[in-house]
C-alpha positions, -999 to +999 in steps of 0.1 A: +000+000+000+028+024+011+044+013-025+013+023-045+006+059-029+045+065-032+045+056-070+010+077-071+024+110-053+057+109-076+034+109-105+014+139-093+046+158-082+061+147-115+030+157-139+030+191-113+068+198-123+057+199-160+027+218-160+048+244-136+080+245-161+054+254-193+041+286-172+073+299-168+097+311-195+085+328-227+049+340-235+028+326-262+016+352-285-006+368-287+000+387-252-025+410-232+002+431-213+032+448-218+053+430-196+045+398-217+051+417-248+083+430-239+099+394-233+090+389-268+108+422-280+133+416-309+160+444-321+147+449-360+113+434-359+089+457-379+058+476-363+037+448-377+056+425-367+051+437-327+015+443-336+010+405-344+024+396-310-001+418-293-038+412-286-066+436-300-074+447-261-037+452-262-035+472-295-066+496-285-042+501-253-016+515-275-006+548-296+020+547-326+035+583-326+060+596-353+091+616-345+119+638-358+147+620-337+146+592-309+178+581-287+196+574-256+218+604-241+252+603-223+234+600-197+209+570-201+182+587-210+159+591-238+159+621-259+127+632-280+123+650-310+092+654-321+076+680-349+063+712-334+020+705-336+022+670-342+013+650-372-014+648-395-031+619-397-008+592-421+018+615-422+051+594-413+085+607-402+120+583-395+112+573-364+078+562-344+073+549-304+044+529-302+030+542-269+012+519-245-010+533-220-008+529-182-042+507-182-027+476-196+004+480-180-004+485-145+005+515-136+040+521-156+037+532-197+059+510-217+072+525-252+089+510-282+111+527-304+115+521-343+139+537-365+122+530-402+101+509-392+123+485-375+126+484-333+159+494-319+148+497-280+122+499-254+116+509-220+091+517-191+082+552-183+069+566-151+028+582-150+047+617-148+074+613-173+045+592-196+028+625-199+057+644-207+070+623-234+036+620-251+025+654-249+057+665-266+049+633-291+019+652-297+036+683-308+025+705-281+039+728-262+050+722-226+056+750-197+097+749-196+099+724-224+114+727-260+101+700-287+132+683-279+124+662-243+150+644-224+136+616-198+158+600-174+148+572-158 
């Protein structure tokens, strides 16, 4: 008897192991959040490429912005350059952040930044430095800000 429920508790504990193992690791796309999404982040995959790994709740979440200029300063930070009043709608420029919002991220924004259409980086934003950077994506004006925004973070 003692034989039989060892053999059956090593099977459960062995069955347990590899259910555990397949939740950990790498998401299956597509993802709901951000954090999933950005474990599947590749340098050089194309917008549509990171759209496709994305769920439609996911996509709604999110805003493609265009820019003059996007990189990391001396510092660490990023540096935005975006055209004075925005874009019209289909207009592109070099570079473009794909913006997503605070709802499906849980609390943080999380950007990714393309260079003709092709990712070079990402990172996670802060609510008040979110607001900076997409406001000045937006091409407006901010007190004590240029059109060129640096965020450190």
């Amino acid at each position: 008897m003692k034989k039989k429920i060892f053999i059956t508790a090593a099977a459960f504990l062995a069955t347990l192991s590899i259910l555990l193992s397949g939740c950990s690791g790498t998401p299956k796309p597509p993802v709901k959040t951000a954090l999933n999404l950005s474990k599947l982040l590749q340098n050089g995959q194309t917008i549509n490429q990171v759209y496709a790994l994305m769920t439609d709740s996911l996509k709604t979440a999110s805003t493609l912005y265009q820019a003059n200029l996007v990189e990391t300063s001396a510092s660490g930070g990023w540096v935005f350059h975006a055209k004075e009043g925005g874009y019209a709608v289909g207009e592109t420029d070099t570079y473009q952040v794909l913006f997503i919002h605070a709802a499906k991220t849980g609390g943080d924004v999380f950007l990714i930044f393309f260079k003709s259409n092709s990712e070079f980086g990402s990172s996670w934003f802060n609510a008040q430095n979110a607001v900076i950077v997409e406001t000045a994506l937006q091409g407006k004006n901010i007190a004590g800000v240029t059109n060129t925004t640096t965020i450190v973070h």
